[in-house]
N, C-alpha and C positions, 0 to 999 in steps of 0.2 A: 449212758452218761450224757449225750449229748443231747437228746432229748429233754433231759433232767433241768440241762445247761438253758434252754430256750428262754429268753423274757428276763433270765438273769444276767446283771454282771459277776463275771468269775477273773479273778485276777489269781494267776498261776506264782507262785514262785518255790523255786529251785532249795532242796535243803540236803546239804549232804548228810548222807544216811547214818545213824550207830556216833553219829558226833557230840553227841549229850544234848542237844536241841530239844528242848522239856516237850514241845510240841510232838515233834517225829518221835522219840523215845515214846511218848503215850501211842500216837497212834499204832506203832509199833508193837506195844503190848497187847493194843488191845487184836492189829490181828492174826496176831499168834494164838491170843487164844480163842479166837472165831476162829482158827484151823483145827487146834486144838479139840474142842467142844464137835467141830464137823467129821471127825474121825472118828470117835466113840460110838456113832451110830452105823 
């Protein structure tokens, strides 16, 4: 990641987790089921 981070600006902020936050809730899904999908194999 920090690599990733070089040349960029990256501004961090803080969301508490499972709080309906449309944001976190997507990413949320999606990686459950990028968990998901990596246990099948």
């Amino acid at each position: 990641m920090d690599t990733l981070m070089v040349g960029r600006k990256i501004t961090r902020k803080w969301v508490k987790g499972h709080a309906g936050h449309p944001e976190n809730e997507r990413v949320d899904a999606l990686a459950n089921g990028a968990a998901q999908q990596a246990t099948r194999y």
